[in-house]
C-alpha positions as CSV (number, residue, x, y, z in Angstrom):
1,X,0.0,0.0,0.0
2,X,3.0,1.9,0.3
3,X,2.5,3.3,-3.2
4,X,-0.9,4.5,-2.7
5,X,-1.0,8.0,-0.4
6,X,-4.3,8.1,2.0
7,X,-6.9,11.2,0.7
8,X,-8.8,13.1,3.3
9,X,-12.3,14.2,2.4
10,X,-13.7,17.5,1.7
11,X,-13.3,20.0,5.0
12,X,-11.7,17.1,7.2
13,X,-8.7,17.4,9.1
14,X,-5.4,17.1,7.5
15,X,-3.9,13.8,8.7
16,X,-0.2,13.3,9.1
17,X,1.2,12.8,5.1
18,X,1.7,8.5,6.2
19,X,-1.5,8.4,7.6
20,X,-2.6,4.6,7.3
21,X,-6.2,4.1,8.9
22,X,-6.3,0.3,11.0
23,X,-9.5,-1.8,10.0
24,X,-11.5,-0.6,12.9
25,X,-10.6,3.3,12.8
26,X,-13.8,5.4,12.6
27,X,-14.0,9.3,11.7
28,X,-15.8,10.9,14.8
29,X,-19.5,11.4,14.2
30,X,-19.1,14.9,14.0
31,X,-17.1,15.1,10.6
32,X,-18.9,15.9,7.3
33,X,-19.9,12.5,5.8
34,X,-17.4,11.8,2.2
35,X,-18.6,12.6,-1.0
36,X,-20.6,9.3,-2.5
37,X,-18.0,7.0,-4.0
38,X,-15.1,8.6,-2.4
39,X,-11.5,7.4,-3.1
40,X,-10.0,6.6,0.2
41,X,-6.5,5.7,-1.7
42,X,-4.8,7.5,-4.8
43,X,-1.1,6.6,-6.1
44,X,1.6,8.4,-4.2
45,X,2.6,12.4,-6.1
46,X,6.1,10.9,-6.0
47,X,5.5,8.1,-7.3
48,X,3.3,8.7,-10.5
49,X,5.8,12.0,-10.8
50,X,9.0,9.0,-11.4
51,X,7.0,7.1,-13.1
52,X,5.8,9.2,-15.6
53,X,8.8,11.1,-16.3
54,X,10.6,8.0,-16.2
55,X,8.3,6.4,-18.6
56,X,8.6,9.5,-21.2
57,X,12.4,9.5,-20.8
58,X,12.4,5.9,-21.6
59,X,10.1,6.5,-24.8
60,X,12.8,9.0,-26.1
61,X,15.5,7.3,-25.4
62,X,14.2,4.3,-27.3
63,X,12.9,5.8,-30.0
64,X,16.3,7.5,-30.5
65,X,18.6,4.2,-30.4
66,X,15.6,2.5,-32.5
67,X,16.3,5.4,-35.2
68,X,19.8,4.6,-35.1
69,X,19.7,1.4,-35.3
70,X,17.5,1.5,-38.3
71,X,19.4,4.8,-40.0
72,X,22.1,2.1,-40.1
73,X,20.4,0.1,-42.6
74,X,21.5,1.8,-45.7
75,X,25.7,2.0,-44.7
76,X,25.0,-2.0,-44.0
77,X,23.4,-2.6,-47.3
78,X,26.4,-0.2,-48.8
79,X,28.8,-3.1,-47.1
80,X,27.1,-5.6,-48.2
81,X,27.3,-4.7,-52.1
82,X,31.0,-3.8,-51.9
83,X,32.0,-6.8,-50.3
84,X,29.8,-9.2,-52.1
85,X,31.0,-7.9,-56.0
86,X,33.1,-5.6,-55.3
87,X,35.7,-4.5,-58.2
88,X,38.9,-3.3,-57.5
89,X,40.7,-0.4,-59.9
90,X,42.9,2.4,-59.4
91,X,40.8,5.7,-59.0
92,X,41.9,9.3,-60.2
93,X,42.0,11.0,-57.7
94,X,40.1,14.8,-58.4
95,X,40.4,17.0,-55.3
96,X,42.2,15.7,-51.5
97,X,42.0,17.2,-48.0
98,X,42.3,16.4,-44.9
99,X,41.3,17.0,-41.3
100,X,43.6,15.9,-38.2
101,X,39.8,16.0,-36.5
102,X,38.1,13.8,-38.5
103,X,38.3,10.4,-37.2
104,X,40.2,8.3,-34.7
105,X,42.7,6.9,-35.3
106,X,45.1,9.2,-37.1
107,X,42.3,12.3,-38.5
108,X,40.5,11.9,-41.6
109,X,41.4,11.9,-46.1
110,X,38.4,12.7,-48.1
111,X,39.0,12.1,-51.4
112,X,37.0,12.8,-54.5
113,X,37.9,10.3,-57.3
114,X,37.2,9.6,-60.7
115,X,36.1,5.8,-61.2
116,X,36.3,4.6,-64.5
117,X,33.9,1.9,-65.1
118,X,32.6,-0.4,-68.3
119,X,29.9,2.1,-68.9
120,X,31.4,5.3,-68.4
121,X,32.9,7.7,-65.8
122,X,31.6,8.9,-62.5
123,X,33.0,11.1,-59.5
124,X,32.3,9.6,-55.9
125,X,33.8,9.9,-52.8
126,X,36.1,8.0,-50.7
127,X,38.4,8.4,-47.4
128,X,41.2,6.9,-44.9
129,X,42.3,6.9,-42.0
130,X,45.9,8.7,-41.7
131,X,47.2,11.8,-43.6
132,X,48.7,10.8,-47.4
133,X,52.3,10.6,-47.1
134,X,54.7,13.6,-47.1
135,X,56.1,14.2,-50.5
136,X,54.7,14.3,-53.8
137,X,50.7,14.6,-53.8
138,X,49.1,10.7,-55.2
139,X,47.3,10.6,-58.1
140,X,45.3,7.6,-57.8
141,X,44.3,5.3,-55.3
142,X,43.2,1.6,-55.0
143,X,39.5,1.5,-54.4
144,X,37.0,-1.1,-54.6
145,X,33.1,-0.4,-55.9
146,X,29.7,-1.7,-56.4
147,X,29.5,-2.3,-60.5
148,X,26.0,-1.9,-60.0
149,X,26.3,1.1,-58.4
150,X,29.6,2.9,-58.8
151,X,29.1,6.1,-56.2
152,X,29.1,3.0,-53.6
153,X,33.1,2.9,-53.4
154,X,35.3,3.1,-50.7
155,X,39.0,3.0,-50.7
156,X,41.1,-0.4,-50.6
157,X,43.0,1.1,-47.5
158,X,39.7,1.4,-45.2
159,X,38.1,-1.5,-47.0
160,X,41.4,-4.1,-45.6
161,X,41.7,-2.1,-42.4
162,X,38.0,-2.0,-41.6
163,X,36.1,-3.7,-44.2
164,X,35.6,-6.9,-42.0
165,X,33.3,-5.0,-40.0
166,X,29.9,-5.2,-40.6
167,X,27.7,-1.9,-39.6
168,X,24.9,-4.6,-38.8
169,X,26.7,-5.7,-35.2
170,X,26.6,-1.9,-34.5
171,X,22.8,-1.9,-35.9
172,X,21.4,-4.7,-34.0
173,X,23.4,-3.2,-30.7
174,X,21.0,0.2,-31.0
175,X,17.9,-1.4,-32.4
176,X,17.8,-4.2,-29.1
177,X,18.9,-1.2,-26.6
178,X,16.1,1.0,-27.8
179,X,13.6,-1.8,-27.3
180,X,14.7,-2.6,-24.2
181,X,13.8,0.9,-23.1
182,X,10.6,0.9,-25.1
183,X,9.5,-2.1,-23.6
184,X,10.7,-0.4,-19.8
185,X,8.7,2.5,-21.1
186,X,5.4,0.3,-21.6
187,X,5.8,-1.7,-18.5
188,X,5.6,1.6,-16.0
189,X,2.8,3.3,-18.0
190,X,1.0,-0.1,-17.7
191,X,1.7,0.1,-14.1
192,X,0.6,3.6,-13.4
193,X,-2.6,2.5,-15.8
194,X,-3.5,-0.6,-13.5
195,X,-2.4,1.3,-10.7
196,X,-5.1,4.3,-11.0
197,X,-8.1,2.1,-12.6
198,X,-7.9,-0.6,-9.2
199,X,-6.6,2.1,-7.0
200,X,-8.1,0.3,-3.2
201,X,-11.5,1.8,-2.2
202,X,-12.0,0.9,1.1
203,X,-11.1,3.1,4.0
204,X,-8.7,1.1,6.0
205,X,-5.9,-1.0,4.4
Protein backbone atom coordinates (compact mmCIF):
# COMPACT_ATOMS: atom_id res chain seq x y z
CA UNK A 1 0.00 0.00 0.00
CA UNK A 2 2.98 1.89 0.28
CA UNK A 3 2.51 3.30 -3.23
CA UNK A 4 -0.93 4.53 -2.68
CA UNK A 5 -1.01 7.96 -0.37
CA UNK A 6 -4.31 8.13 2.01
CA UNK A 7 -6.91 11.18 0.71
CA UNK A 8 -8.78 13.15 3.28
CA UNK A 9 -12.35 14.21 2.43
CA UNK A 10 -13.67 17.53 1.73
CA UNK A 11 -13.31 19.96 5.04
CA UNK A 12 -11.67 17.12 7.16
CA UNK A 13 -8.70 17.41 9.07
CA UNK A 14 -5.45 17.15 7.48
CA UNK A 15 -3.90 13.85 8.70
CA UNK A 16 -0.24 13.28 9.07
CA UNK A 17 1.23 12.77 5.08
CA UNK A 18 1.74 8.47 6.17
CA UNK A 19 -1.47 8.42 7.63
CA UNK A 20 -2.58 4.56 7.31
CA UNK A 21 -6.24 4.12 8.89
CA UNK A 22 -6.30 0.34 11.04
CA UNK A 23 -9.51 -1.81 10.03
CA UNK A 24 -11.52 -0.65 12.92
CA UNK A 25 -10.63 3.29 12.83
CA UNK A 26 -13.82 5.40 12.64
CA UNK A 27 -13.99 9.28 11.70
CA UNK A 28 -15.82 10.94 14.79
CA UNK A 29 -19.48 11.38 14.18
CA UNK A 30 -19.13 14.94 14.04
CA UNK A 31 -17.08 15.15 10.64
CA UNK A 32 -18.91 15.94 7.27
CA UNK A 33 -19.89 12.50 5.76
CA UNK A 34 -17.42 11.84 2.24
CA UNK A 35 -18.61 12.63 -0.97
CA UNK A 36 -20.61 9.30 -2.46
CA UNK A 37 -18.03 6.98 -3.99
CA UNK A 38 -15.12 8.56 -2.45
CA UNK A 39 -11.47 7.43 -3.10
CA UNK A 40 -9.98 6.57 0.17
CA UNK A 41 -6.51 5.74 -1.66
CA UNK A 42 -4.83 7.50 -4.81
CA UNK A 43 -1.06 6.62 -6.08
CA UNK A 44 1.62 8.38 -4.24
CA UNK A 45 2.58 12.36 -6.08
CA UNK A 46 6.13 10.94 -6.05
CA UNK A 47 5.54 8.07 -7.27
CA UNK A 48 3.27 8.69 -10.54
CA UNK A 49 5.84 11.95 -10.83
CA UNK A 50 9.01 9.04 -11.43
CA UNK A 51 6.98 7.10 -13.15
CA UNK A 52 5.77 9.22 -15.63
CA UNK A 53 8.78 11.06 -16.33
CA UNK A 54 10.60 8.03 -16.21
CA UNK A 55 8.29 6.37 -18.56
CA UNK A 56 8.56 9.50 -21.23
CA UNK A 57 12.37 9.52 -20.76
CA UNK A 58 12.42 5.89 -21.65
CA UNK A 59 10.12 6.48 -24.85
CA UNK A 60 12.77 9.01 -26.07
CA UNK A 61 15.54 7.30 -25.41
CA UNK A 62 14.18 4.35 -27.26
CA UNK A 63 12.90 5.80 -29.96
CA UNK A 64 16.33 7.45 -30.47
CA UNK A 65 18.61 4.17 -30.38
CA UNK A 66 15.62 2.46 -32.51
CA UNK A 67 16.35 5.44 -35.15
CA UNK A 68 19.78 4.62 -35.06
CA UNK A 69 19.74 1.39 -35.31
CA UNK A 70 17.51 1.50 -38.29
CA UNK A 71 19.40 4.80 -39.97
CA UNK A 72 22.14 2.05 -40.15
CA UNK A 73 20.36 0.06 -42.58
CA UNK A 74 21.53 1.80 -45.74
CA UNK A 75 25.68 2.05 -44.68
CA UNK A 76 25.05 -2.01 -44.00
CA UNK A 77 23.36 -2.56 -47.28
CA UNK A 78 26.37 -0.23 -48.76
CA UNK A 79 28.83 -3.12 -47.07
CA UNK A 80 27.15 -5.64 -48.18
CA UNK A 81 27.33 -4.72 -52.12
CA UNK A 82 30.96 -3.80 -51.88
CA UNK A 83 32.00 -6.80 -50.34
CA UNK A 84 29.78 -9.25 -52.15
CA UNK A 85 31.05 -7.92 -55.96
CA UNK A 86 33.06 -5.62 -55.26
CA UNK A 87 35.71 -4.55 -58.19
CA UNK A 88 38.86 -3.27 -57.54
CA UNK A 89 40.65 -0.37 -59.92
CA UNK A 90 42.86 2.43 -59.41
CA UNK A 91 40.76 5.65 -59.03
CA UNK A 92 41.86 9.25 -60.18
CA UNK A 93 42.03 11.00 -57.69
CA UNK A 94 40.13 14.84 -58.40
CA UNK A 95 40.43 17.01 -55.32
CA UNK A 96 42.21 15.65 -51.45
CA UNK A 97 41.99 17.22 -47.96
CA UNK A 98 42.30 16.45 -44.88
CA UNK A 99 41.33 17.04 -41.35
CA UNK A 100 43.56 15.87 -38.20
CA UNK A 101 39.83 15.98 -36.54
CA UNK A 102 38.08 13.83 -38.52
CA UNK A 103 38.28 10.44 -37.23
CA UNK A 104 40.24 8.32 -34.73
CA UNK A 105 42.73 6.89 -35.29
CA UNK A 106 45.09 9.24 -37.10
CA UNK A 107 42.28 12.34 -38.52
CA UNK A 108 40.46 11.94 -41.56
CA UNK A 109 41.41 11.91 -46.10
CA UNK A 110 38.37 12.73 -48.11
CA UNK A 111 39.02 12.14 -51.40
CA UNK A 112 37.00 12.81 -54.46
CA UNK A 113 37.88 10.28 -57.25
CA UNK A 114 37.15 9.56 -60.67
CA UNK A 115 36.13 5.84 -61.22
CA UNK A 116 36.28 4.64 -64.49
CA UNK A 117 33.95 1.86 -65.06
CA UNK A 118 32.61 -0.37 -68.33
CA UNK A 119 29.90 2.13 -68.89
CA UNK A 120 31.38 5.35 -68.44
CA UNK A 121 32.88 7.72 -65.77
CA UNK A 122 31.57 8.91 -62.53
CA UNK A 123 32.96 11.07 -59.53
CA UNK A 124 32.32 9.63 -55.95
CA UNK A 125 33.80 9.90 -52.82
CA UNK A 126 36.12 8.03 -50.67
CA UNK A 127 38.42 8.41 -47.44
CA UNK A 128 41.17 6.90 -44.91
CA UNK A 129 42.31 6.89 -41.98
CA UNK A 130 45.94 8.68 -41.67
CA UNK A 131 47.20 11.75 -43.55
CA UNK A 132 48.68 10.81 -47.38
CA UNK A 133 52.31 10.60 -47.14
CA UNK A 134 54.69 13.57 -47.09
CA UNK A 135 56.09 14.20 -50.51
CA UNK A 136 54.69 14.33 -53.84
CA UNK A 137 50.75 14.57 -53.76
CA UNK A 138 49.08 10.66 -55.23
CA UNK A 139 47.31 10.65 -58.08
CA UNK A 140 45.35 7.61 -57.83
CA UNK A 141 44.25 5.32 -55.27
CA UNK A 142 43.24 1.64 -54.99
CA UNK A 143 39.55 1.50 -54.44
CA UNK A 144 36.96 -1.12 -54.61
CA UNK A 145 33.06 -0.38 -55.88
CA UNK A 146 29.71 -1.66 -56.37
CA UNK A 147 29.50 -2.29 -60.52
CA UNK A 148 26.03 -1.91 -59.96
CA UNK A 149 26.32 1.09 -58.35
CA UNK A 150 29.63 2.92 -58.76
CA UNK A 151 29.10 6.07 -56.23
CA UNK A 152 29.09 2.99 -53.62
CA UNK A 153 33.08 2.86 -53.38
CA UNK A 154 35.34 3.06 -50.70
CA UNK A 155 39.03 3.01 -50.66
CA UNK A 156 41.08 -0.40 -50.64
CA UNK A 157 42.99 1.14 -47.50
CA UNK A 158 39.69 1.41 -45.23
CA UNK A 159 38.06 -1.51 -46.96
CA UNK A 160 41.36 -4.09 -45.56
CA UNK A 161 41.74 -2.10 -42.41
CA UNK A 162 37.98 -2.02 -41.61
CA UNK A 163 36.05 -3.68 -44.24
CA UNK A 164 35.60 -6.91 -41.98
CA UNK A 165 33.26 -5.04 -39.96
CA UNK A 166 29.92 -5.24 -40.56
CA UNK A 167 27.71 -1.93 -39.63
CA UNK A 168 24.90 -4.60 -38.78
CA UNK A 169 26.74 -5.74 -35.18
CA UNK A 170 26.59 -1.92 -34.49
CA UNK A 171 22.83 -1.89 -35.91
CA UNK A 172 21.40 -4.71 -34.01
CA UNK A 173 23.41 -3.23 -30.70
CA UNK A 174 21.00 0.20 -31.01
CA UNK A 175 17.94 -1.36 -32.41
CA UNK A 176 17.76 -4.17 -29.10
CA UNK A 177 18.92 -1.25 -26.61
CA UNK A 178 16.10 1.05 -27.84
CA UNK A 179 13.60 -1.79 -27.27
CA UNK A 180 14.71 -2.58 -24.25
CA UNK A 181 13.77 0.85 -23.10
CA UNK A 182 10.64 0.89 -25.10
CA UNK A 183 9.49 -2.15 -23.58
CA UNK A 184 10.65 -0.41 -19.85
CA UNK A 185 8.66 2.50 -21.08
CA UNK A 186 5.45 0.33 -21.56
CA UNK A 187 5.81 -1.73 -18.49
CA UNK A 188 5.61 1.63 -16.02
CA UNK A 189 2.77 3.25 -18.02
CA UNK A 190 0.98 -0.13 -17.71
CA UNK A 191 1.66 0.14 -14.10
CA UNK A 192 0.59 3.57 -13.39
CA UNK A 193 -2.64 2.47 -15.78
CA UNK A 194 -3.49 -0.61 -13.50
CA UNK A 195 -2.39 1.34 -10.66
CA UNK A 196 -5.08 4.27 -11.05
CA UNK A 197 -8.10 2.05 -12.59
CA UNK A 198 -7.86 -0.63 -9.17
CA UNK A 199 -6.56 2.13 -6.97
CA UNK A 200 -8.10 0.32 -3.20
CA UNK A 201 -11.51 1.77 -2.23
CA UNK A 202 -11.96 0.86 1.09
CA UNK A 203 -11.06 3.15 4.02
CA UNK A 204 -8.69 1.10 6.01
CA UNK A 205 -5.89 -1.01 4.41
Amino acid sequence: MAAYRWCTPPRWPSPPFDFRPSPSWQPPPAWPSPPDRWRWWRLSQGLWLGLTLGALGSLVVGLGLLGLGISGGPTHAAYVARHDRGVTIEAQILSSHYDAGGGDPGGWTEQTVAIQTPTGRINTRVGHHYQDPAGAAPTTVAVIYDPLNPSNAQSMQDYQEYGDYSPAVANIAFAAAGGLFLLASLAMLIFLAVACLRRPASMST
